[in-house]
N, C-alpha and C positions, 0 to 999 in steps of 0.2 A: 483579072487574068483571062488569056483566051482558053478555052476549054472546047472541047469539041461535045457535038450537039449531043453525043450517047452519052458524055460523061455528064453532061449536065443533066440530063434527063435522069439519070441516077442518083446521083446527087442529090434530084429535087425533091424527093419524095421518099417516105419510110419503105424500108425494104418487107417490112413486116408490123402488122398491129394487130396483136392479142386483147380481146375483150371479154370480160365474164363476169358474172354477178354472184357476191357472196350470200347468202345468207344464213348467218350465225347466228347465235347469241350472243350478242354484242348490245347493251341497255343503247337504248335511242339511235341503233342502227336497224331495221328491218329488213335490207337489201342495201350491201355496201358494193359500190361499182372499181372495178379495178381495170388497169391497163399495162400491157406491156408492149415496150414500142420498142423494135431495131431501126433504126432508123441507116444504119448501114454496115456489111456486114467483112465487105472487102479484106481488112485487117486480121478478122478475126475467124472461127470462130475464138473465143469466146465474143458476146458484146460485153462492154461491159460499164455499167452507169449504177444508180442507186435506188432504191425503192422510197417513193414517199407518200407521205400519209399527214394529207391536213384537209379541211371540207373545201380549202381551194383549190382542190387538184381537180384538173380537167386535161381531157384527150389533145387536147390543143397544147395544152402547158409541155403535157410527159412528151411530144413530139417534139415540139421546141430544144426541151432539154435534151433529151437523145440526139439531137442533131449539134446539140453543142459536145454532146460527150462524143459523137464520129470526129471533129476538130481538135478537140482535146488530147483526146488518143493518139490522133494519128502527127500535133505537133510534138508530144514528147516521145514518138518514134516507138511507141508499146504494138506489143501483137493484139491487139482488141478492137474489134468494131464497138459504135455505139449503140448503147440500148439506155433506157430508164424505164423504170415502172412508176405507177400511180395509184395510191386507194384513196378513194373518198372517202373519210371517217375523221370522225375528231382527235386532233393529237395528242390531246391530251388524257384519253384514254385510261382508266387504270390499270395497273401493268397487267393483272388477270386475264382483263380484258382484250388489252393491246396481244397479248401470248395467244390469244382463242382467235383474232384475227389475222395472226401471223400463220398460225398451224393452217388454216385454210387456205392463205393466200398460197403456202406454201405448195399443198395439196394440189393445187389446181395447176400450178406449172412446175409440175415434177418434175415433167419428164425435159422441159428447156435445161432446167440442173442437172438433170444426171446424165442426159447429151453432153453435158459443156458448151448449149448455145447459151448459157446466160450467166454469167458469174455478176450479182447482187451485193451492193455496200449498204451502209447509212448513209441517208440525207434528212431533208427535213422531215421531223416527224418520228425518225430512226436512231437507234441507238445498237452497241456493240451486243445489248440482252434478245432484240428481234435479230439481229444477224443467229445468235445461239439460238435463236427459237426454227432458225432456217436449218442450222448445222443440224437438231435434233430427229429432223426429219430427213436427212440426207445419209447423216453419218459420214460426208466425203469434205475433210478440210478445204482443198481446194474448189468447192461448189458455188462458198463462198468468202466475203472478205472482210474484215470490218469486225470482227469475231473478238469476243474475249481470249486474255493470253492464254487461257489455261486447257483450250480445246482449240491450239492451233494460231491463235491471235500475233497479231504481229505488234514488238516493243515501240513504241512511238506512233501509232498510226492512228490513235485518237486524234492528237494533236499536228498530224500531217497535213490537213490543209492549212491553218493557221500559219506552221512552221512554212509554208510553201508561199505564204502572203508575205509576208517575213522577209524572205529572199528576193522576193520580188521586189519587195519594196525597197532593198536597201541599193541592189542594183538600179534598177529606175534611180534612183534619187540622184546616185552617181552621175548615172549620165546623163538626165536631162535636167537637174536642178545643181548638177556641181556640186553636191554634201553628202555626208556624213548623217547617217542616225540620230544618231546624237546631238547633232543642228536640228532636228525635225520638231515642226509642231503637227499634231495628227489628230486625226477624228475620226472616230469609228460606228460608223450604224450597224447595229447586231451586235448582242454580249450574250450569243450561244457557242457554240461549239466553237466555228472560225474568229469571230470575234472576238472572243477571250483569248484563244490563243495566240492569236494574232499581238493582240495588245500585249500578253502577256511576254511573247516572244524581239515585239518591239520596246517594248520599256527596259526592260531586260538588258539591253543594246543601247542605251542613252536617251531613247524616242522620247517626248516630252506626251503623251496622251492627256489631252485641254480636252475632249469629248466623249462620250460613247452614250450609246441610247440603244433602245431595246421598244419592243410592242407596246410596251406603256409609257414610253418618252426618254427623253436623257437625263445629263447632267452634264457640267461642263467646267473647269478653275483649269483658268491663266498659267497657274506657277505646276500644273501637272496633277494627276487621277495615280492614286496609289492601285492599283488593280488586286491585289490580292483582300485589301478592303471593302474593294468593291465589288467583288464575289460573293466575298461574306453579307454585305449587305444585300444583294438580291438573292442569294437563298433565304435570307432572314425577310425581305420586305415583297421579293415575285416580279419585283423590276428595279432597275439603275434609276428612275427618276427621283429625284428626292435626296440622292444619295450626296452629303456634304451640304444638306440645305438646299441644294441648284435644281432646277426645277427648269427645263429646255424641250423644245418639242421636236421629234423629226427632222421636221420640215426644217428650223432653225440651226438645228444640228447638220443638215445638208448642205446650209449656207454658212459657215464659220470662217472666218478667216483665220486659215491655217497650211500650212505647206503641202500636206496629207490627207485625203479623204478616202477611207476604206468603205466605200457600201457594202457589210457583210451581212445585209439582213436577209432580202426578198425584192425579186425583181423588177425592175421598169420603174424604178424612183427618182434616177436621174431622167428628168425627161426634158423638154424642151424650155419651159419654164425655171425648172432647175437649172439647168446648164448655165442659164442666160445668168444668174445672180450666184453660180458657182465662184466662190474666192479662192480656193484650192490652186496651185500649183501643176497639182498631181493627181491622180485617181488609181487606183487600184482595185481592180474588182474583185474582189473577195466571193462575193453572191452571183450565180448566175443571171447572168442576163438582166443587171443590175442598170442599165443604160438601156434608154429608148434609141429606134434610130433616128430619131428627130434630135432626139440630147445628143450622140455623138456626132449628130452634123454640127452641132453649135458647137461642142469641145473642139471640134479639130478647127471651125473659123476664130478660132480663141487660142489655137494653140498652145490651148491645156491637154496635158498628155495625159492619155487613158491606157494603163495598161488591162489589154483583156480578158475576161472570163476566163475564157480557155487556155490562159496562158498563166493569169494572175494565181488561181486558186487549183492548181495541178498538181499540187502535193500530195493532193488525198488521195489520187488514179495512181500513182506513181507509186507510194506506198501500198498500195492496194494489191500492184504487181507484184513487187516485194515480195507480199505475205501468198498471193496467189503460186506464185511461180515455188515458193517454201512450202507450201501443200501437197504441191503435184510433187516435189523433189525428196522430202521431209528435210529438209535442212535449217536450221537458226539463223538466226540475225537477231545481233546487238540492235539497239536502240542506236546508239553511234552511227553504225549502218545502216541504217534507214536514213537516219537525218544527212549522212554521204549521198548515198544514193538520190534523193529529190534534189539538194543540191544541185548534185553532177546534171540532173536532166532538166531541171527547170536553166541553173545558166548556160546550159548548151542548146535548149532553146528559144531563151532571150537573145543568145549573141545571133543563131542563124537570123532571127528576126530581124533585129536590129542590122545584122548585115544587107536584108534586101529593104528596107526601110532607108537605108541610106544611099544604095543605087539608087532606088528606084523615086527617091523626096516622096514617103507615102507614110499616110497614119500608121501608124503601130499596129491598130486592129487588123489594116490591109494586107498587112506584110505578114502578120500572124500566117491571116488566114491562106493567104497564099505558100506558106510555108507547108503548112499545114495538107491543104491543098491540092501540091507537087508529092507530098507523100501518097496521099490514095489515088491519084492517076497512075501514080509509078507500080503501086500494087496492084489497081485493074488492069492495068495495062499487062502487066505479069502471069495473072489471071487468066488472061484473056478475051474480061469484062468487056474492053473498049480498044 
């Protein structure tokens, strides 16, 4: 789309990036680096994206993602600019641990919480006990999101991304494969957070799940994956591999001939190589930034349809609101209501998409983004920005 040369310039580059060194007690951390990045703030204040914590996290990644959650936000039309945070540390942490590196992180960007420039979720790495360990140092509900119910937590909003893949996926099927759920054969990379639910909320629905896989491989049967079994076996075994005898890799699992491929693990897997021996139908990006841009030039000369990141897995910002805007107000909400709510705003904005997608004969991703797009010009331009 045309932009004009301020707005791009804005556009290009983080509006802010926060850098600081912890050093805690933390076994085999002796200075753990952390990052907080707005990458844009137009919408907001608040920004708002997720903190993560794994030894892959780098200043380049947390900007990336912040710039996907300013698209994100501003296609499901929320008042938030983007931000994410980043710690280097191991995720696996124990929770003592992971609570003495949360209270510091907390410490050090106090005061973007109790401004209200940074309202903080789960992502990887994260769970509803660090969002509590954020609440404990605040004491202000709406500081942050992702929170257990009983200090403020919102009913359904563990399982809001998931449920948001979910939607996505049923709509996409409709329209670009002609079916039904319930027709579907699916495959799922990632059996954390999204992943499970995902599958859980597909199966659920009719969906046939033939795959899923996880950091130490898959598994995969033809006649369908009972998933509630399959839960139970990776808390009992530490991975899906193995699970039913079947024993699949990744990689294999990326290439399955099946209607449905959810990449909900970890980014840049579909890449050019992938694409090319992709059998899938369909994609659905569950995981950030789960497609290279060398893989979606080859999806779209294949006319395999990708629905995007920022479009795909928007359940969990959307729910996020929910609970954020129930902080500031003190007001409840049903579980029902929540699941209304992502609904209403994930297919209102599939349809906008899909409306300038079909003016315009453009990829899915493009139409997103441009959707998305026309929203923060409309707000800079408001502003004064530009």
């Amino acid at each position: 789309m045309d932009l004009s040369e301020k707005a791009r310039s804005i556009l290009s580059d983080p509006d802010r990036i926060i850098q600081f060194k912890l050093r805690r007690h933390v076994p085999g951390h002796d200075v753990i680096d952390c990052f907080l990045v707005y990458h844009n703030t137009a919408r907001g204040p608040p920004c708002k994206g997720g903190i993560r914590i794994s030894k892959d996290v780098s200043l380049e990644e947390t900007i990336q993602l912040a710039e996907i959650m300013t698209y994100k936000n501003a296609l499901m039309d929320l008042p938030f600019g983007g931000g994410k945070a980043g710690i280097i540390a191991d995720s696996k942490l124990p929770r003592k641990d992971k609570s003495v590196l949360m209270q510091g992180f907390t410490h050090e960007i106090r005061e973007e919480l109790y401004s209200g420039a940074y309202v903080p979720a789960p992502d990887l790495g994260t769970d509803s006990l660090e969002m509590a360990d954020i609440f404990d140092e605040t004491h202000v509900r709406a500081t942050v999101t992702g929170k257990p119910i009983g200090i403020g937590g919102l009913p359904g909003r563990e399982e809001a991304t998931g449920y948001g893949v979910n939607i996505n996926t049923k709509r996409a099927a409709r329209e670009f494969l002609d079916s039904e759920v319930s027709d579907l054969t699916i495959a799922v990379q990632g059996f954390g957070n999204v992943g499970y639910w995902a599958c859980k909320f597909l199966s659920e629905e009719g969906g046939k799940i033939v795959g899923v896989s996880d950091i130490g491989g898959g598994t995969m049967n033809e006649d369908g994956i009972d998933i509630d079994e399959l839960d139970g076996y990776k808390k009992e075994n530490g991975s899906v591999n193995g699970y039913d005898g079947s024993s699949i890799s990744n990689s294999e699992l990326l290439r399955m001939d099946v209607d449905v491929l959810i990449p909900a693990a970890v980014g840049g897997v579909i890449t050019k190589e992938v694409a090319e021996d992709l059998q899938a139908d369909l994609v659905v990006e569950g995981a950030n930034a789960p497609v290279t841009e060398d893989g979606d030039a080859v999806l779209n000369e294949r006319n395999i349809i990708s629905v995007p990141d920022f479009l795909a897995n928007a359940g969990g910002v959307v729910a996020s609101y929910v609970e954020w805007r129930g902080g500031k107000s003190g007001s409840k909400t049903k579980k029902i209501e929540t699941y209304a709510s992502i609904e209403d705003n994930l297919l209102d904005a599939f349809n906008r998409t899909l409306a300038v997608k079909s003016q315009d004969e453009l990829p899915l991703r493009q139409a997103a983004m441009i959707v998305a797009t026309n929203n923060l010009v409309n707000t800079m331009e408001a502003r004064g920005w530009i």
